[in-house]
C-alpha positions as CSV (number, residue, x, y, z in Angstrom):
1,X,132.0,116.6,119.0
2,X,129.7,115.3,116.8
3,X,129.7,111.7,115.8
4,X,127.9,108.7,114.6
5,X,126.8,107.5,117.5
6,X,126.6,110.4,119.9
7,X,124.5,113.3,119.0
8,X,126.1,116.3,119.8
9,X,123.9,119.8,119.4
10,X,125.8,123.1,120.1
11,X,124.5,126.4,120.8
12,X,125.5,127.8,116.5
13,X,123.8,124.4,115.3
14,X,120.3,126.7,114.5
15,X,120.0,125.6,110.9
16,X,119.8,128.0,107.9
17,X,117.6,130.4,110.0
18,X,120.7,131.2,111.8
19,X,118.3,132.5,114.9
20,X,120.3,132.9,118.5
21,X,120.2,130.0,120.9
22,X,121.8,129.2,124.3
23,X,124.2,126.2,125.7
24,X,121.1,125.1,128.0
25,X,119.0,124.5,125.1
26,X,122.0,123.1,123.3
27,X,122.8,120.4,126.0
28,X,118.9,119.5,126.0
29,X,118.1,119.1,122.5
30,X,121.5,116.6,122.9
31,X,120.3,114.6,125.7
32,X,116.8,114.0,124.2
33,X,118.2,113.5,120.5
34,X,120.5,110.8,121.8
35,X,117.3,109.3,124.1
36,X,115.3,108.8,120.7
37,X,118.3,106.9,118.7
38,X,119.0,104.8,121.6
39,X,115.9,103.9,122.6
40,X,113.5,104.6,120.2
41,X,112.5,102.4,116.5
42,X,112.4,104.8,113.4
43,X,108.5,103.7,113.3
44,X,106.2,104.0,115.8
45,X,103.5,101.5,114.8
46,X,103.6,98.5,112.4
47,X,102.4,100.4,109.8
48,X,105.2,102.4,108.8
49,X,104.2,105.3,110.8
50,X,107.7,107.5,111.5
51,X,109.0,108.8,114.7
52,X,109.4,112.3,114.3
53,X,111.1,113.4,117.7
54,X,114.1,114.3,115.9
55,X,112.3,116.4,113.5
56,X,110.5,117.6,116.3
57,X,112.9,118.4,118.6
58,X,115.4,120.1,116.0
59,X,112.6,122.3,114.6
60,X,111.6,124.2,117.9
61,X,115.5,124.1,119.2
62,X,116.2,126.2,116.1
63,X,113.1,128.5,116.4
64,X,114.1,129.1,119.7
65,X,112.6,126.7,122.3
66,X,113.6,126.2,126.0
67,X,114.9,123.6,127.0
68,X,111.6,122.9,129.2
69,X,110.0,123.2,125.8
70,X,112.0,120.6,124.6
71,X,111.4,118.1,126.9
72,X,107.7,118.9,126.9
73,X,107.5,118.3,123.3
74,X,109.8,114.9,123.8
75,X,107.5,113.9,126.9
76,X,104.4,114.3,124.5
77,X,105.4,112.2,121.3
78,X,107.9,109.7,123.4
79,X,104.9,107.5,125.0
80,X,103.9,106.0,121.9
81,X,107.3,105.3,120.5
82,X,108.3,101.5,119.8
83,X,111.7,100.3,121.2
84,X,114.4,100.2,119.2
85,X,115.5,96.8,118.0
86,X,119.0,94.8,118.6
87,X,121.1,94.9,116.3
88,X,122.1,91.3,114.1
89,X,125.9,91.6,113.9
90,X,126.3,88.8,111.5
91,X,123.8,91.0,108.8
92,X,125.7,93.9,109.3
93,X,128.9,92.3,108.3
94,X,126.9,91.0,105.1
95,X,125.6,94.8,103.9
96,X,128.5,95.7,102.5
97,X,128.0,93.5,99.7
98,X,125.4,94.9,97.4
99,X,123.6,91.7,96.5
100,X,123.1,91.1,100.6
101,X,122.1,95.2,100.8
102,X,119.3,95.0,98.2
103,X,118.4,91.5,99.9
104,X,117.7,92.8,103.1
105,X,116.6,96.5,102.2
106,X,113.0,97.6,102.4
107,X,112.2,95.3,105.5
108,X,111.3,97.7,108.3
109,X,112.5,95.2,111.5
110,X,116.3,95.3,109.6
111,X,116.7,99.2,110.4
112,X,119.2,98.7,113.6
113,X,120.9,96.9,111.1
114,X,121.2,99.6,108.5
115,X,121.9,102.2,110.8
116,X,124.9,100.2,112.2
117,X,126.2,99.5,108.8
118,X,125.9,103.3,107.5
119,X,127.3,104.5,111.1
120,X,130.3,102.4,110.7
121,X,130.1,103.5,106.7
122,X,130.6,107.2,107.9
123,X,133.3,106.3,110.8
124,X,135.5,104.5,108.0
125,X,135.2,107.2,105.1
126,X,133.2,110.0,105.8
127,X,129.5,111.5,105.0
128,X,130.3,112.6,101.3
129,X,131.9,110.0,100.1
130,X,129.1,107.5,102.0
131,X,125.9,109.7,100.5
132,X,127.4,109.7,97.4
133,X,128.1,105.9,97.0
134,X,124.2,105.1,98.0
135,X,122.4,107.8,96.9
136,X,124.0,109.6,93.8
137,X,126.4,107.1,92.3
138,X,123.8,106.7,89.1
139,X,124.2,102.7,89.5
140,X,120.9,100.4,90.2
141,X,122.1,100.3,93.8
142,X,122.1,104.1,94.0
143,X,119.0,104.9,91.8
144,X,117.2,102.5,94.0
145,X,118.2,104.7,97.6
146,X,117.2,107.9,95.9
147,X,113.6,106.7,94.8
148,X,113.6,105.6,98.5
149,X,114.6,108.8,99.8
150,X,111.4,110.1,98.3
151,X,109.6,107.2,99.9
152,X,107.3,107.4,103.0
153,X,105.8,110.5,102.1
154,X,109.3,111.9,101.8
155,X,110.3,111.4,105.7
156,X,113.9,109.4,104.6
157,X,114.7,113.2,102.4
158,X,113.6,114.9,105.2
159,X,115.2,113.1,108.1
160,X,118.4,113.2,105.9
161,X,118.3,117.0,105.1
162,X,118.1,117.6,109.1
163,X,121.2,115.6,109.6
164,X,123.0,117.6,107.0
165,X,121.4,120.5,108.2
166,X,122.3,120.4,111.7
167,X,125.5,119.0,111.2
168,X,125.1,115.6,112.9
169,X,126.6,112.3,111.2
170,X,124.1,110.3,113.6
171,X,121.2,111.7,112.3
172,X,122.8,111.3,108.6
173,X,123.1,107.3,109.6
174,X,119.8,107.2,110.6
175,X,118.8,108.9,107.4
176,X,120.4,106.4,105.1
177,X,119.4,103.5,106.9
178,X,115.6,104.7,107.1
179,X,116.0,105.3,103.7
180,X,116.9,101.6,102.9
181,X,114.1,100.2,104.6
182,X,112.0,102.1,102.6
183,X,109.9,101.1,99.5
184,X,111.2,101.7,95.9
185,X,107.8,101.4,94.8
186,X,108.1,105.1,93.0
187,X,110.8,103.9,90.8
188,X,108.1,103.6,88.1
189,X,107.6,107.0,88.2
190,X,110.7,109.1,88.6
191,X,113.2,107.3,86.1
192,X,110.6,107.3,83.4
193,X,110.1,111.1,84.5
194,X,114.0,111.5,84.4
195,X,114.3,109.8,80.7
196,X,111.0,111.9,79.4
197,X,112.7,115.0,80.4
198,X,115.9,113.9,78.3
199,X,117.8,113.6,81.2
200,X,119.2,115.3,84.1
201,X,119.6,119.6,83.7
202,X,118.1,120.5,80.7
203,X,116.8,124.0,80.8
204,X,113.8,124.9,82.6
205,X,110.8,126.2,80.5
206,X,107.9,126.0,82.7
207,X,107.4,126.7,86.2
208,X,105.9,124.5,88.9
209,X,102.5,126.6,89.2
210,X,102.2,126.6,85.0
211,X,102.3,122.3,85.7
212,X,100.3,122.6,88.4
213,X,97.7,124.4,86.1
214,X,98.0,121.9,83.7
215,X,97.5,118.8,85.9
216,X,93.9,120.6,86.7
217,X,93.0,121.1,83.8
218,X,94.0,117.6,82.5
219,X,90.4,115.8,83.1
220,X,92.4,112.1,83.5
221,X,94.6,113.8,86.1
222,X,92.6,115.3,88.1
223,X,89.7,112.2,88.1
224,X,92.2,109.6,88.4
225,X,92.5,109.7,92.6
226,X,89.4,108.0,94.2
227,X,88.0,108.9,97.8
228,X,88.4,105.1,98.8
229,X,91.6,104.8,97.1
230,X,94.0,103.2,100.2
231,X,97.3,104.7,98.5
232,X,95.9,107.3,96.8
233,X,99.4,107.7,94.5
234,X,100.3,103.9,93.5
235,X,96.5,102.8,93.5
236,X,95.1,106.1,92.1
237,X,97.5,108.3,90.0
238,X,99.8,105.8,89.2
239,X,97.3,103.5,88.3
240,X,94.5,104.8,86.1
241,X,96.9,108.1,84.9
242,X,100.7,107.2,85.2
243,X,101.8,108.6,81.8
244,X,99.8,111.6,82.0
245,X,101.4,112.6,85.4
246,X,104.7,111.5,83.9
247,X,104.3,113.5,80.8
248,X,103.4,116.3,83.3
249,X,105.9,116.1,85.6
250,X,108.9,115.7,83.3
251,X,108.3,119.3,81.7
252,X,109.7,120.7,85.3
253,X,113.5,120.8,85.1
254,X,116.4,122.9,86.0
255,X,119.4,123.9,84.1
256,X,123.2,124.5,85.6
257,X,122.7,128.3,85.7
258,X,119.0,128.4,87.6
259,X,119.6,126.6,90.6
260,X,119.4,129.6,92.8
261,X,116.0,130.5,90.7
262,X,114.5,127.1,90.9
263,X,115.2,126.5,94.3
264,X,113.5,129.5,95.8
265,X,110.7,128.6,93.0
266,X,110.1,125.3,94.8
267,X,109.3,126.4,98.1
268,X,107.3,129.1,96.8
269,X,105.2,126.6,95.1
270,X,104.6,124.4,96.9
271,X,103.5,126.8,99.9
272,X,101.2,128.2,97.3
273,X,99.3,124.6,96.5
274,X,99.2,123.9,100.5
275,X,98.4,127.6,101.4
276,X,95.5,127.8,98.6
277,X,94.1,124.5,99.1
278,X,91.1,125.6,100.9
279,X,87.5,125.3,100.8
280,X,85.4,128.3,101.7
281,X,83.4,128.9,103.9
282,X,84.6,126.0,105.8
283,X,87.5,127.2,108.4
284,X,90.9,127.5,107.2
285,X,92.9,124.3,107.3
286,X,96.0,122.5,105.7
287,X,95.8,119.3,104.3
288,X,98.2,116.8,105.9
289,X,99.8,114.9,103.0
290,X,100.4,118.5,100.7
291,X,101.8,119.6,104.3
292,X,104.7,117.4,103.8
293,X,106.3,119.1,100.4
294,X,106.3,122.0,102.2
295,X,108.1,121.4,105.1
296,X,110.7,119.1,103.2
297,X,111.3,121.9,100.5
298,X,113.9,123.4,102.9
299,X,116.1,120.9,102.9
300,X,116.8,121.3,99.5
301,X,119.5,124.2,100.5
302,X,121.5,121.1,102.5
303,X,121.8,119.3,99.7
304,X,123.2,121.3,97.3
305,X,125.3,123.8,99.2
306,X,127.5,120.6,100.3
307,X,130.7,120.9,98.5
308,X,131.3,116.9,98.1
309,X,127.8,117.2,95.6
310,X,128.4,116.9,92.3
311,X,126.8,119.9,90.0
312,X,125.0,117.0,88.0
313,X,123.6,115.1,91.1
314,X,122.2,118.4,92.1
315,X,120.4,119.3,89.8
316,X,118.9,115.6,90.0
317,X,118.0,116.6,93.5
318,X,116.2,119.3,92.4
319,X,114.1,118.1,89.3
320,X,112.7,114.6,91.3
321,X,111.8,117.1,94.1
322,X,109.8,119.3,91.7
323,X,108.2,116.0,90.0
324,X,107.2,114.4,93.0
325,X,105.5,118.1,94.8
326,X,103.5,117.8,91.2
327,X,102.5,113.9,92.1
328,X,101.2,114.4,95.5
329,X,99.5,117.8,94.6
330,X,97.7,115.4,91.9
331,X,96.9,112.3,94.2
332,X,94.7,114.8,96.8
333,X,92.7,116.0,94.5
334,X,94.8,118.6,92.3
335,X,92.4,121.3,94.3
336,X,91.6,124.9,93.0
337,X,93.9,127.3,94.5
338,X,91.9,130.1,96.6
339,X,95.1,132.5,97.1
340,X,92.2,135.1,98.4
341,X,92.1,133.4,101.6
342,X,95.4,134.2,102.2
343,X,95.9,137.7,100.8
344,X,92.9,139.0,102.7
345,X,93.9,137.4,106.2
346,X,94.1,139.3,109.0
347,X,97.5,138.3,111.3
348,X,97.5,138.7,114.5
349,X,100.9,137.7,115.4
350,X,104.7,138.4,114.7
351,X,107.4,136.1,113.5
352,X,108.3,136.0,116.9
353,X,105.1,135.7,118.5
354,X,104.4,132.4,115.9
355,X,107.5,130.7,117.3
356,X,106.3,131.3,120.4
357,X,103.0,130.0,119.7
358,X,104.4,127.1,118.1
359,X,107.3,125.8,120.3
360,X,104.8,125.7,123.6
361,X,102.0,123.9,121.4
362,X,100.4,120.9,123.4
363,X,99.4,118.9,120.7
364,X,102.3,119.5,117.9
365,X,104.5,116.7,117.2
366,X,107.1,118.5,114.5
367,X,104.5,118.8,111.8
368,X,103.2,122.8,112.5
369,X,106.9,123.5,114.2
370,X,108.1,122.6,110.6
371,X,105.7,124.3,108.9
372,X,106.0,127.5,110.4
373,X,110.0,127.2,109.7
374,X,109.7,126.3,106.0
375,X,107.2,129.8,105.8
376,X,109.9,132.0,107.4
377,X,112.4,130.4,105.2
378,X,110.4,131.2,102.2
379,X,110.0,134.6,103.4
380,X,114.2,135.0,103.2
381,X,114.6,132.7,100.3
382,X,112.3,134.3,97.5
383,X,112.1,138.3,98.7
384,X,115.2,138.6,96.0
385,X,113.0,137.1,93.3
386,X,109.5,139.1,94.3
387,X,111.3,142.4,92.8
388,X,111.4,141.4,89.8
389,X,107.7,141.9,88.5
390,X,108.3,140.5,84.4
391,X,110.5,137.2,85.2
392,X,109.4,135.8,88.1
393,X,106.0,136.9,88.5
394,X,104.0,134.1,87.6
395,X,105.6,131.7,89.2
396,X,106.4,133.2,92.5
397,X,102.7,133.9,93.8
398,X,103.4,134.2,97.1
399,X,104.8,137.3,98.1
400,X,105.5,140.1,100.6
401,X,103.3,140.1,104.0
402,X,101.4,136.5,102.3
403,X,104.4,134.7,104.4
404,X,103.7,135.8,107.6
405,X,99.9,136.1,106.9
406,X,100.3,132.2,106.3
407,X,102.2,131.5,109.4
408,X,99.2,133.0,111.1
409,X,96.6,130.9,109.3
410,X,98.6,127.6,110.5
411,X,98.8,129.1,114.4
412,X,94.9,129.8,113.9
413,X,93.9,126.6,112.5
414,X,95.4,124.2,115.2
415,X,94.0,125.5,118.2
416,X,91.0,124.4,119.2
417,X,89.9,121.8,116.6
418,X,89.8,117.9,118.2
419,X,91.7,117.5,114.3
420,X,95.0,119.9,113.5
421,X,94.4,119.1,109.8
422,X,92.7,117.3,107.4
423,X,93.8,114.5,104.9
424,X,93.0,114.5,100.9
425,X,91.8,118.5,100.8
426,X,90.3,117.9,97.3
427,X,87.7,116.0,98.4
428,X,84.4,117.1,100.0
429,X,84.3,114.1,102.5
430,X,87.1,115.6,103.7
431,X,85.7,118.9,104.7
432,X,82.7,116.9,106.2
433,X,83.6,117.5,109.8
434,X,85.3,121.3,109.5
435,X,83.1,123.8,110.8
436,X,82.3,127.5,108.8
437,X,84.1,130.3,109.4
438,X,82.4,133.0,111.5
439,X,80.1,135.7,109.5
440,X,81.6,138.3,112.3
């Protein structure tokens, strides 16, 4: 069984693709998840940089992996890992106060202490009740967590969503507590977005794509990231165009009958801005940081299917998900969308064959493995919403064989270049080094 502290995989625990797995693989993916936690810091460098063997290692167990797989792709990303810190029992005993918790969160070295506080949190009373308290309890506290759990280039939502997910209250411990050591430094962003909207769950007018138009062709929006900005959101977007973007972003929101709808119309859009962003004729290639909306987008179906989730708290999921796509499709440039170079691709490969290809890739550490599950996931997800041509055809642009076509366009792109992708796609500098595609 499944605990806080022992990580426990079985053979059913495949995630919402629901794909077939075996007790080998099962009892791997166990043995090296509970390796990382035990050994491992949630950061690999002093820089904030994230470990992402869980990610990694959850990903290709549910497309399918070996368990030789497995351990090859825990072999490759464990080398470079930091060692997890002790744990300070006396500042564990003080987080349950919330003047001591806000006092010692966002400091990276105190995460063994955070994930010892929300593992004993989740012993005492439970996930729900625990993910509700610090994350949806709509208190300072609470609003604080969630801006957090969109922090780090939204690693704490993701590594959260996969313990839900999977069904494993260790990796929702180490969720929580990542989040907490996280920066609330997009506060001024998403509450301001939250009151411009006039709250949480009003009615939806405009789809994701109709903002995304909008940001381009707002002239302060799409100037206001510099190539030599360092944080190219807090020094660029949020610094020279904050209430533009906020203005922007606040027209996405979702109502209590278009969950289902708005859902679906989040993945599909933001594997349309990621898909599109290319620049021809260099060779296809996915920009890192747009990378990252995509492959957290499927989490968003762990969230809101848990029963202990308030209707209210999940629409808030929903709308700051939307809103923060929008802000890091604006701070990389807000880049023209070339859906041609994905409707006229020529794939090689199955579904199959692509989780093939991915789970045996040398160089992969979870980013293209949790790519290519977010794209068959959007396959399932929006099919229902593709039929209907009038309602849903302008904000579902990817459709039918564009899924697959896309899966083949990430196997292609990381095969052979020294770089799998590239960083700030609406830049030229960033092209600078990406060869042309062949004339053949």
């Amino acid at each position: 069984m499944a605990t806080t502290t022992q990580v426990k995989v079985l053979k059913s625990d495949t995630g919402i693709l629901d794909r077939m797995q075996n007790d080998h693989s099962a009892k791997k993916a166990s043995e090296l998840l509970q390796t990382d936690m035990e050994k491992h810091h949630i950061f690999f460098n002093e820089m904030g940089f994230h470990d992402h063997i869980t990610h990694h290692i959850l990903t290709s167990f549910a497309l399918g992996a070996s368990p030789a797989a497995l351990q090859k792709a825990f072999d490759n990303n464990s080398s470079y890992q930091l060692p997890r810190r002790p744990v300070d029992e006396a500042i564990v005993q003080k987080l349950g106060s919330k003047d001591e918790f806000n006092a010692y969160a966002e400091k990276r070295d105190q995460y063994p202490n955070f994930l010892a506080f929300f593992q004993r949190q989740i012993d005492s009373r439970g996930i729900g009740p625990v993910v509700n308290e610090y994350l949806f309890a709509n208190n300072k506290l609470a609003d604080d967590m969630l801006v957090r759990l969109f922090g780090g280039l939204i690693h704490p939502f993701i590594h959260l969503g996969f313990g839900l997910e999977f069904n494993q209250p260790a990796i929702v411990a180490q969720g929580l507590a990542e989040t907490a050591v996280h920066q609330a430094n997009l506060k001024p962003f998403l509450l301001p977005a939250e009151r411009a909207a006039g709250g949480v769950g009003k009615e939806g007018q405009k789809s994701l794509v109709q903002l995304q138009q909008e940001i381009r062709f707002n002239h302060k929006l799409r100037t206001s990231v510099h190539w030599d900005d360092e944080n190219k959101i807090l020094d660029g977007v949020m610094t020279r165009a904050p209430s533009e973007m906020i203005e922007i972003a606040s027209q996405f929101s979702v109502g209590p009958h278009q969950i289902e709808e708005k859902l679906a119309e989040l993945v599909n859009a933001v594997v349309y801005f990621t898909g599109a962003a290319q620049c021809p004729p260099k060779c296809i290639k996915f920009d890192f940081f747009y990378m990252h909306c995509v492959t957290s987008a499927i989490f968003l179906r762990a969230f809101i299917s848990q029963p202990w989730l308030s209707e209210q708290n999940k629409l808030r999921i929903l709308e700051w998900k939307g809103r923060m796509d929008l802000l890091v499709y604006t701070s990389r440039g807000a880049t023209e969308p070339h859906p041609e170079d994905i409707s006229t691709y020529n794939p090689r490969l199955s579904w199959e064959e692509v989780f093939s290809k991915t789970v045996n890739h040398d160089r992969d550490d979870g980013h293209a493995a949790k790519f290519i599950r977010t794209l068959a996931y959007g396959q399932e997800l929006c099919q229902p919403f593709e039929r209907d041509e009038g309602k849903y055809k302008e904000a579902f642009l990817i459709r039918g064989d564009m899924w697959i076509k896309l899966a083949n366009m990430v196997i292609d792109s990381i095969q052979e270049s020294d770089s799998m992708w590239i960083r700030n796609t609406g830049f030229p500098e960033a092209w600078e080094g990406v060869a042309e595609r062949s004339k053949l």
